[in-house]
Backbone as numpy.savetxt, mean C-alpha at the origin, in Angstrom:
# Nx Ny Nz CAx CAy CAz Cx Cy Cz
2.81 20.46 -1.24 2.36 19.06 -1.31 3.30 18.24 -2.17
3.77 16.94 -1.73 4.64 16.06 -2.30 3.72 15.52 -3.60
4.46 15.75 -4.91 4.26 15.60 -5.83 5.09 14.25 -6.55
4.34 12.96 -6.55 5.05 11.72 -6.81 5.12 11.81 -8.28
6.53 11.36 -9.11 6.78 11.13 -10.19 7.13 10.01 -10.55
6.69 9.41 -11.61 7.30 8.28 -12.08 8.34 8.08 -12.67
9.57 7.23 -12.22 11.48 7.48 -12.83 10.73 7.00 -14.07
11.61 7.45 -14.53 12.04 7.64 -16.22 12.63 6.21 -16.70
13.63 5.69 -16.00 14.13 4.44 -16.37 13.49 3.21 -15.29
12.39 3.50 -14.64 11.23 2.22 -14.06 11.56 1.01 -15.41
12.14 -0.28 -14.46 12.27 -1.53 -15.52 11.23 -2.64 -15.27
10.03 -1.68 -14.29 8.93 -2.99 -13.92 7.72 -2.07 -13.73
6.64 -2.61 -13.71 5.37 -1.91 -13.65 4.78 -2.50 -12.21
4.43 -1.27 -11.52 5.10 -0.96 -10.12 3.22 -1.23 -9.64
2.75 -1.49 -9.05 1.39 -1.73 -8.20 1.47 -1.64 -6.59
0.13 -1.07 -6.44 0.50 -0.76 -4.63 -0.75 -1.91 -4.18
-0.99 -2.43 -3.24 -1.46 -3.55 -2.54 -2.56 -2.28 -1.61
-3.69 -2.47 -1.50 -4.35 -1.30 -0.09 -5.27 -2.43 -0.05
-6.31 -1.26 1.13 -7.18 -2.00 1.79 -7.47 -1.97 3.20
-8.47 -1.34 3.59 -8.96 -1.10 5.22 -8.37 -1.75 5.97
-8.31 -1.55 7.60 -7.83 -2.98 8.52 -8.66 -3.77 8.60
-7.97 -4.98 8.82 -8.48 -6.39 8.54 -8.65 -7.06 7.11
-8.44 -6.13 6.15 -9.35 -6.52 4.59 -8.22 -7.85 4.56
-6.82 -8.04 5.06 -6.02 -9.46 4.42 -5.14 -8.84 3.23
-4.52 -7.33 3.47 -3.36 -6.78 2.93 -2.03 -7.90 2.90
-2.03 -8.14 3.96 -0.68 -9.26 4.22 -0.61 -10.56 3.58
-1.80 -11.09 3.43 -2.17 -12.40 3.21 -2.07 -12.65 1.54
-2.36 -11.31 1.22 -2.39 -11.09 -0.41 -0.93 -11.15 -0.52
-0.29 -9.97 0.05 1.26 -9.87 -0.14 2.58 -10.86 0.18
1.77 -12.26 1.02 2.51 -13.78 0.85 2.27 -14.39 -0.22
1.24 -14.00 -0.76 0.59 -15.23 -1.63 1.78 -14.82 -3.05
1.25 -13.03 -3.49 2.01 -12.53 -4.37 3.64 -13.01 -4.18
4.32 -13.10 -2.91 5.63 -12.94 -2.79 6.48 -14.06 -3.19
5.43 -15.43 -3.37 6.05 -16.32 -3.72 6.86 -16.74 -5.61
6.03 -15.28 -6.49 6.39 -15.00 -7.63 6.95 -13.45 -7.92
7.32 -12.78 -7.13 7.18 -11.43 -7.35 8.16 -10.41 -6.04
8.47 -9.56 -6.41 8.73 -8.63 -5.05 7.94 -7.93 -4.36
7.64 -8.03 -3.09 6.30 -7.16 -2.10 7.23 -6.50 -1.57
7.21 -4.99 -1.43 8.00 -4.64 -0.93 6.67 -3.73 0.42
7.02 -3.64 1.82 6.21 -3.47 2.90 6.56 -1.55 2.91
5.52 -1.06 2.60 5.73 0.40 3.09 5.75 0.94 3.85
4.86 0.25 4.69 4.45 0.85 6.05 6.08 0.50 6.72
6.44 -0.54 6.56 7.85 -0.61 7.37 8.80 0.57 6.73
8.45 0.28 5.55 9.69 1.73 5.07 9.24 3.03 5.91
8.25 3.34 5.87 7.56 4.66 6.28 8.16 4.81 7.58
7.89 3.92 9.09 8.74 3.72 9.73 9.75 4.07 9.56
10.71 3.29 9.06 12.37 3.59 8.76 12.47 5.33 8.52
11.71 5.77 7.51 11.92 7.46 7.64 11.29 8.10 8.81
10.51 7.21 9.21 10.17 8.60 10.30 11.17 8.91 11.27
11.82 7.35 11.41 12.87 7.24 12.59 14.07 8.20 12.04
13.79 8.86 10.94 15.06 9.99 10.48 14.71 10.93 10.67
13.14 11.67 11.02 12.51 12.41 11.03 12.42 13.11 12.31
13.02 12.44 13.31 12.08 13.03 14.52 12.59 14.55 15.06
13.68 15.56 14.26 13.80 16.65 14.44 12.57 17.41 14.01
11.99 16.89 12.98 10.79 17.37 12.25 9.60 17.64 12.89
9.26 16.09 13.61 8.49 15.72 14.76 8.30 16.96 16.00
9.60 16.65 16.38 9.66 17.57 17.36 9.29 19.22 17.26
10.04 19.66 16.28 9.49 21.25 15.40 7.99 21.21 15.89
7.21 20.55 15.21 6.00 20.46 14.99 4.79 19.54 15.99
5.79 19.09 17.00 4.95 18.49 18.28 5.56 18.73 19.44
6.41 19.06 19.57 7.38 19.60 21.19 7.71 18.16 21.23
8.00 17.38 22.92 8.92 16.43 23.24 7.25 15.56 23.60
5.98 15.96 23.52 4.80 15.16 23.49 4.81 13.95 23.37
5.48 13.29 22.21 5.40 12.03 21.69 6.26 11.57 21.63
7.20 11.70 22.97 8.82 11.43 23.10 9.01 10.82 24.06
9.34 9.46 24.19 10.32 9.56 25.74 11.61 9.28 25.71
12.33 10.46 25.86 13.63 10.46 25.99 13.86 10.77 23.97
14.84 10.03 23.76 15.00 10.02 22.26 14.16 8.82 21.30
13.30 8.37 21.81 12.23 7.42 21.61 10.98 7.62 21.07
10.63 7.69 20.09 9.27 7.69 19.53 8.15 7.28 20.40
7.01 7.60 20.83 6.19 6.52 21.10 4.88 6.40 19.80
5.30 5.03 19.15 4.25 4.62 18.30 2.63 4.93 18.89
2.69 4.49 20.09 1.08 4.39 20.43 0.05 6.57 20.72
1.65 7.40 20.67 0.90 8.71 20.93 0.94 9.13 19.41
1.86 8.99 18.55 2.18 9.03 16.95 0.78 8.55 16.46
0.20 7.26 16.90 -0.83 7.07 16.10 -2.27 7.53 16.21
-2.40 8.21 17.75 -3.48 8.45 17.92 -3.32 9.84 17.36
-2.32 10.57 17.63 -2.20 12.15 16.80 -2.71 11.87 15.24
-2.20 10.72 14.53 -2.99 10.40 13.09 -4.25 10.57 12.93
-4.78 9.57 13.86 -6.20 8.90 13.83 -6.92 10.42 13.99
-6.40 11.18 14.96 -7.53 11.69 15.20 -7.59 12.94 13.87
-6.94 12.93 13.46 -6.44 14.73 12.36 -6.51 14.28 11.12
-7.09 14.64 9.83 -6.87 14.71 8.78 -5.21 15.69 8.37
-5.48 16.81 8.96 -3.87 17.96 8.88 -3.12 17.28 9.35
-2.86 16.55 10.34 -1.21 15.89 10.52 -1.42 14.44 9.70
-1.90 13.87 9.43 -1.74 12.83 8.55 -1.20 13.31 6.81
-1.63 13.93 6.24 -1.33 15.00 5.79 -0.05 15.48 5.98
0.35 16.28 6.83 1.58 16.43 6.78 2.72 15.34 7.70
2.28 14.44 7.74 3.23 13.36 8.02 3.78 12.54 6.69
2.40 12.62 5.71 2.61 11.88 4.29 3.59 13.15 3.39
3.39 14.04 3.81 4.58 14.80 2.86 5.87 14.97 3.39
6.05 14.47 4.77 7.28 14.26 5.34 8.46 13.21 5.03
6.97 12.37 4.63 7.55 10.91 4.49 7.82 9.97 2.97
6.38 10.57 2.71 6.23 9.90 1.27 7.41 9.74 -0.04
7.84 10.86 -0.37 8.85 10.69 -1.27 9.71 10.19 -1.41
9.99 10.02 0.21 11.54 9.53 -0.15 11.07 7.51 -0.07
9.81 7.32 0.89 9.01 5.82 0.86 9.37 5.50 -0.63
8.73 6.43 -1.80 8.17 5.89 -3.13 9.59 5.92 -3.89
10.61 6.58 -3.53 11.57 6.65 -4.20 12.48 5.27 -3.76
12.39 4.74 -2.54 12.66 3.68 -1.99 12.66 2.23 -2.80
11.32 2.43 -2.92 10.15 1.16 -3.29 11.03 1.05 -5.17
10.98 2.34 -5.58 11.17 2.12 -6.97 12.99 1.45 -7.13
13.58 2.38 -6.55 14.65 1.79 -6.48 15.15 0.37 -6.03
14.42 -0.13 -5.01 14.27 -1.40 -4.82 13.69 -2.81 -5.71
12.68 -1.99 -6.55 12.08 -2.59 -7.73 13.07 -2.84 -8.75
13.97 -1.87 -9.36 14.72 -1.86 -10.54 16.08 -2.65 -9.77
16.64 -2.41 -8.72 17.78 -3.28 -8.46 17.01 -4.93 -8.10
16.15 -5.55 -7.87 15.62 -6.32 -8.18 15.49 -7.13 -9.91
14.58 -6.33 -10.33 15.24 -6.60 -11.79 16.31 -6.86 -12.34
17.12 -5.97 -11.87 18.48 -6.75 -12.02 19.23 -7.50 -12.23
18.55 -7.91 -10.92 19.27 -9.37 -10.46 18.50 -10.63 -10.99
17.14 -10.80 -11.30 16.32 -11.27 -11.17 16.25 -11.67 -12.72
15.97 -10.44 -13.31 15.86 -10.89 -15.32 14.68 -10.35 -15.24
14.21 -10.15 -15.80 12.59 -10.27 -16.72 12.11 -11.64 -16.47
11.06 -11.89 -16.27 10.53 -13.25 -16.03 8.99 -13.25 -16.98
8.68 -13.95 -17.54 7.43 -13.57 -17.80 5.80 -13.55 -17.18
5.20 -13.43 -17.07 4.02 -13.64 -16.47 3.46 -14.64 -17.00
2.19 -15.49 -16.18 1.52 -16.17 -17.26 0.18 -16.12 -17.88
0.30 -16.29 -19.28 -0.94 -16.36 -20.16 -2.11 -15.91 -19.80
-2.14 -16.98 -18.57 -3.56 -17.35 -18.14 -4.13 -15.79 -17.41
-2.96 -15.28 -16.77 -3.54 -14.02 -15.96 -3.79 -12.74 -16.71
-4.86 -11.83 -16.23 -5.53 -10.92 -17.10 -4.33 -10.07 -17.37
-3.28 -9.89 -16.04 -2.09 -8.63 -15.90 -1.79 -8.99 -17.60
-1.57 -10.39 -17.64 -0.52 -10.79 -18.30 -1.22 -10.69 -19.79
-2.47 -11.18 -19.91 -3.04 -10.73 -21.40 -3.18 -9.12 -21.30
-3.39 -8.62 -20.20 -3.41 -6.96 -20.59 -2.35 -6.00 -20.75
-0.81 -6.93 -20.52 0.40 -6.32 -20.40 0.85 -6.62 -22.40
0.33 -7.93 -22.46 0.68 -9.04 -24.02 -0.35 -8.99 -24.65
-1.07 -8.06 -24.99 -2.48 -8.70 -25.47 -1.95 -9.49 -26.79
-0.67 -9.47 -27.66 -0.95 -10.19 -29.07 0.25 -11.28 -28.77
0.61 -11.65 -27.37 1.55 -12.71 -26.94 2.82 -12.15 -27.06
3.72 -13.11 -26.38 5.38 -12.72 -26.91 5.63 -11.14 -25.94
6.86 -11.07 -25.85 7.39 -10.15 -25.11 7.48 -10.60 -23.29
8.13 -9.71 -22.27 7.67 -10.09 -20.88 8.15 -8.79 -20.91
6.91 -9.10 -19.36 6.66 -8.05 -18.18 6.49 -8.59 -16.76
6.95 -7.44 -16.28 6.90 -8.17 -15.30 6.85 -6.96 -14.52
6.24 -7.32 -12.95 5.29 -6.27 -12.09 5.83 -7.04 -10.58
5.69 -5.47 -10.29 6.72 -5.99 -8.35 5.54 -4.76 -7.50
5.39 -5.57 -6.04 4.11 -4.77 -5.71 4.79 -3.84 -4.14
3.95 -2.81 -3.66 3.97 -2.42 -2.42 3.02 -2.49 -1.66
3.16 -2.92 -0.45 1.84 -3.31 0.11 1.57 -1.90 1.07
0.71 -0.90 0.94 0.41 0.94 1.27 -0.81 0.89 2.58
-0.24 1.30 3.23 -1.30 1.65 4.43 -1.75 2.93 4.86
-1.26 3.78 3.79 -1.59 5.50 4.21 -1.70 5.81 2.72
-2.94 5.26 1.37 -3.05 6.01 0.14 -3.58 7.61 0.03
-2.79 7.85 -0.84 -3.47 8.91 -1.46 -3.44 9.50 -2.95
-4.13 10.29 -3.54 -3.92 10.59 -4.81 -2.90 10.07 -5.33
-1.67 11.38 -4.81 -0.22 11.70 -5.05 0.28 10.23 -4.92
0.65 9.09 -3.99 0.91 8.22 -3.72 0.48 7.15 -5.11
-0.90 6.74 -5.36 -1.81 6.18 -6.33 -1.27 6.97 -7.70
-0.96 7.96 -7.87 -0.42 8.81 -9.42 1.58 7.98 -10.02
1.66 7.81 -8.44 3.15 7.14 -8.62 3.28 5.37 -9.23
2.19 5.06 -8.62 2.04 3.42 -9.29 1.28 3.17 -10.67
2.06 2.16 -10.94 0.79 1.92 -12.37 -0.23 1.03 -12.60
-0.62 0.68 -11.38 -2.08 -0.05 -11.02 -1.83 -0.19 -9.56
-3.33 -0.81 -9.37 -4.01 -0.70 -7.75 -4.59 -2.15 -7.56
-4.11 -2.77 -6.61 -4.80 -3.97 -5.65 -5.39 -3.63 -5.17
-6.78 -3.50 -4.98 -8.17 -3.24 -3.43 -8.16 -4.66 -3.29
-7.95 -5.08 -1.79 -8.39 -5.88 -0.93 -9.47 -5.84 -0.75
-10.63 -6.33 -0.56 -11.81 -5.76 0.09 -12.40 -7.07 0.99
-13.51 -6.45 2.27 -13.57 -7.20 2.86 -14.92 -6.37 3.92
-15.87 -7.13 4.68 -17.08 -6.12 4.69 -16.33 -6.29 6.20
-17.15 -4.87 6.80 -16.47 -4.53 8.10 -16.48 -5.61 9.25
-17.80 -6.09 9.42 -17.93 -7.25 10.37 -16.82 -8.27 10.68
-16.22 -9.07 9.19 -15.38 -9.66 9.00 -14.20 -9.50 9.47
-13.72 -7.79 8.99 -12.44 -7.37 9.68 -12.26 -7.04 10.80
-13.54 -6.32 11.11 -13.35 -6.60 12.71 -13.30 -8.11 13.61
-14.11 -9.29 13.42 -13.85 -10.14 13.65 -12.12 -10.87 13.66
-11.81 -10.72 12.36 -10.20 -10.73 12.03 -9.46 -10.10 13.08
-9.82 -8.64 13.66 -8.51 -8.39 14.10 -8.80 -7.88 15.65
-9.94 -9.09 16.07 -10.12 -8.54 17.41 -8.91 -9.64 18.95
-8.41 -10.53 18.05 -7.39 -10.85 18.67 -5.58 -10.22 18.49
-5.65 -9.56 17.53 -4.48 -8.46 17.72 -4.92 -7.24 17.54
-5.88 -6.83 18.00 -5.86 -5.03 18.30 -6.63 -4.75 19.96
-5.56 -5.30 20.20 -6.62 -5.47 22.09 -6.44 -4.26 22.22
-5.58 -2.99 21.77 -4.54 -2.25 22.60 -5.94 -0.93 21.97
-6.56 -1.11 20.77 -7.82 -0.53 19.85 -9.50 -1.23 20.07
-10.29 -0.25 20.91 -11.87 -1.15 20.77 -12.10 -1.38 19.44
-13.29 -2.04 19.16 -14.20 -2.05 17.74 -14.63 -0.95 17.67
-15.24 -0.23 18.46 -15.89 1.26 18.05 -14.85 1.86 17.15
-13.18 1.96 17.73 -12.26 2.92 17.09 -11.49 2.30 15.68
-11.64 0.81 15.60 -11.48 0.22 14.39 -12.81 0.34 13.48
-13.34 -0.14 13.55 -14.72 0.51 13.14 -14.78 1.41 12.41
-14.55 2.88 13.13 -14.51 4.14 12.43 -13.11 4.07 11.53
-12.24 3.71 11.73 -10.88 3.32 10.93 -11.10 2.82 9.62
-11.67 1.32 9.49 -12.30 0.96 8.63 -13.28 1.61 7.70
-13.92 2.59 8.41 -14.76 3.88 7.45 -13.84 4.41 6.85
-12.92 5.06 7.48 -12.39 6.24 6.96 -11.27 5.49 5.90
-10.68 4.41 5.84 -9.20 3.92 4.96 -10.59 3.13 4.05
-11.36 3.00 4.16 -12.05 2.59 2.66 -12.65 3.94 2.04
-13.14 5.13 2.64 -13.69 6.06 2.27 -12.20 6.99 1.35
-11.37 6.46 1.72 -9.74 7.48 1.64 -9.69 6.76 0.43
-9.44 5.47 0.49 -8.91 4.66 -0.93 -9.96 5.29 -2.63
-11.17 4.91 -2.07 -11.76 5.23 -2.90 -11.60 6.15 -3.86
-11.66 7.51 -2.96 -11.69 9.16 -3.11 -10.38 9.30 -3.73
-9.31 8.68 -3.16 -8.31 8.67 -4.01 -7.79 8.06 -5.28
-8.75 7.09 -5.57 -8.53 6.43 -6.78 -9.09 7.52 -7.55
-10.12 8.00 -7.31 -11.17 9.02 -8.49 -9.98 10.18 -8.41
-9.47 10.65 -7.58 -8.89 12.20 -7.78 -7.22 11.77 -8.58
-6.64 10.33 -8.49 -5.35 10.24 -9.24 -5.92 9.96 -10.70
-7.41 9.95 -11.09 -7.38 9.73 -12.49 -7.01 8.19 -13.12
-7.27 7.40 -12.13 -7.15 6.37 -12.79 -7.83 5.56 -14.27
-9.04 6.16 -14.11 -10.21 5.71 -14.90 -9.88 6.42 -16.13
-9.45 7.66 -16.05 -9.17 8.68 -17.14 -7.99 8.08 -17.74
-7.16 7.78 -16.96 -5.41 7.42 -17.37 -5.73 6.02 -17.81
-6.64 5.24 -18.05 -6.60 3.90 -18.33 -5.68 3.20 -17.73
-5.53 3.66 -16.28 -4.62 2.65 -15.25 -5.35 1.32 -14.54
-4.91 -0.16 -15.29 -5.73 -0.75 -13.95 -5.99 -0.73 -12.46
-7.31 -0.81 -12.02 -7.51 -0.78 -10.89 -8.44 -2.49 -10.77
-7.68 -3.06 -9.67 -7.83 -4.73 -9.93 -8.66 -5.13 -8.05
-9.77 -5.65 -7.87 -10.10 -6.35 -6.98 -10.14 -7.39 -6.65
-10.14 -7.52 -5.34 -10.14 -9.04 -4.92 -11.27 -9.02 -3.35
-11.81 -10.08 -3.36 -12.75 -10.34 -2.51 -12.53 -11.17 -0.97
-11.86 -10.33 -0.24 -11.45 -11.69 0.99 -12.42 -11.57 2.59
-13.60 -12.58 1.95 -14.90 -12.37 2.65 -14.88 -14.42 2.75
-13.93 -14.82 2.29 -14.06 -16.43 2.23 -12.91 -16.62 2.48
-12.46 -17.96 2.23 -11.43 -18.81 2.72 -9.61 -18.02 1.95
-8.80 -18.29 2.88 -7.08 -18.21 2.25 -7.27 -18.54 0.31
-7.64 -20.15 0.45 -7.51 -20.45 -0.85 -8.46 -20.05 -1.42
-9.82 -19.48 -1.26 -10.32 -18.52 -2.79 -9.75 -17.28 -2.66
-9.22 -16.98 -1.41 -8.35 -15.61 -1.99 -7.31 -16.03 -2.75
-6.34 -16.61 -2.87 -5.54 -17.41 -3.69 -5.86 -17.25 -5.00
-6.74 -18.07 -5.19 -7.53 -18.33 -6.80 -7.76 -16.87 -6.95
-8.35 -15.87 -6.83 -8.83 -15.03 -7.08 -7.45 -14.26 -7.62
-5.92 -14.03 -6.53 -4.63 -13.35 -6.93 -4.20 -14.15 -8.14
-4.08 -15.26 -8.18 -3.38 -15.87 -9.21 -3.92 -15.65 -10.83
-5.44 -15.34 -10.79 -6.20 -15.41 -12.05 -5.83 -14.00 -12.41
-5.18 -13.18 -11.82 -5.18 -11.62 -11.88 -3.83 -11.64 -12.48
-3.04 -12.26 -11.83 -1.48 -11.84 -11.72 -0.31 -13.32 -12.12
């Protein structure tokens, strides 16, 4: 099992973005991007798999192939349906995702400076509690959490959002998925997040774990990121 570590010379305090389908993962990660770096995992994750597919193949024959071609739509239902290959797709993939993200974070910094946060936000009194100094925090927005994954960041965004809603949300781009099979999706990536916050020890490690409510409008989700961050 891929065992995530935190670099040693990290020059930013690193947060992952989650949240069921539909919860408004994306919507958070514009709002954030206009002060901050979002860096998209799920696209990175992508990018490795597309390095992966000798691996693939080992372990699925030419099934989910046409020609030298991935097909996303047989890849995802092999997910959906297996706890074991999701699982071992995240240890295929993951390390080198998180090693990505971090490295992308610190050459950012870089370039960028230290910036400070402001006052007003809790990050920012809980990063300063006696003022003075900066910090500063660059996020990933995660569509496959787990423990190991959650042990690598040093706080957690939950999106949250009640199922009705997200299904409503995403019944004009998931034609290709019924509600029954989003539905159960939505069970299982809020039941996953959870379970995984308790087993990386967050509560124990005094790592924040930060919510937000997107059951109302763009702009109280807004208000709600900004008072945080």
């Amino acid at each position: 099992m891929m065992r995530s570590k935190r670099g040693s010379e990290r020059k930013a305090q690193l947060f992952c973005i989650v949240g069921a389908i539909g919860s408004g993962k994306s919507t958070v990660s514009e709002i954030l991007s206009e002060r901050y770096l979002v860096q998209d995992a799920d696209r990175m994750a992508g990018e490795v798999v597309s390095e992966k597919h000798e691996a693939l193949r080992a372990r699925y024959g030419d099934d989910l192939f046409d020609g030298d071609v991935l097909r996303k739509d047989k890849f995802s239902d092999k997910l959906f349906q297996s706890a074991e290959e999701r699982a071992f797709v995240a240890d295929l993939v993951n390390g080198e995702v998180l090693s990505r993200i971090e490295r992308a974070a610190n050459q950012w910094m870089e370039k960028q400076g230290k910036q400070p946060l402001g006052e007003s936000s809790s990050f920012g009194r809980r990063m300063n509690p006696e003022g003075g100094g900066q910090k500063q925090v660059c996020f990933a927005e995660i569509t496959a959490p787990s423990a190991d994954v959650f042990r690598f960041f040093d706080g957690i965004l939950v999106v949250s959002v009640k199922k009705e809603t997200a299904l409503r949300r995403t019944d004009s781009r998931s034609s290709a998925w019924s509600r029954e099979k989003r539905a159960n999706l939505y069970d299982i990536q809020r039941e996953t997040i959870e379970r995984a916050i308790r087993e990386a020890g967050y509560e124990k490690d005094g790592k924040p774990v930060y919510r937000v409510d997107n059951n109302g409008s763009v702009e109280e989700l807004r208000t709600q990121v900004e008072a945080l961050f």
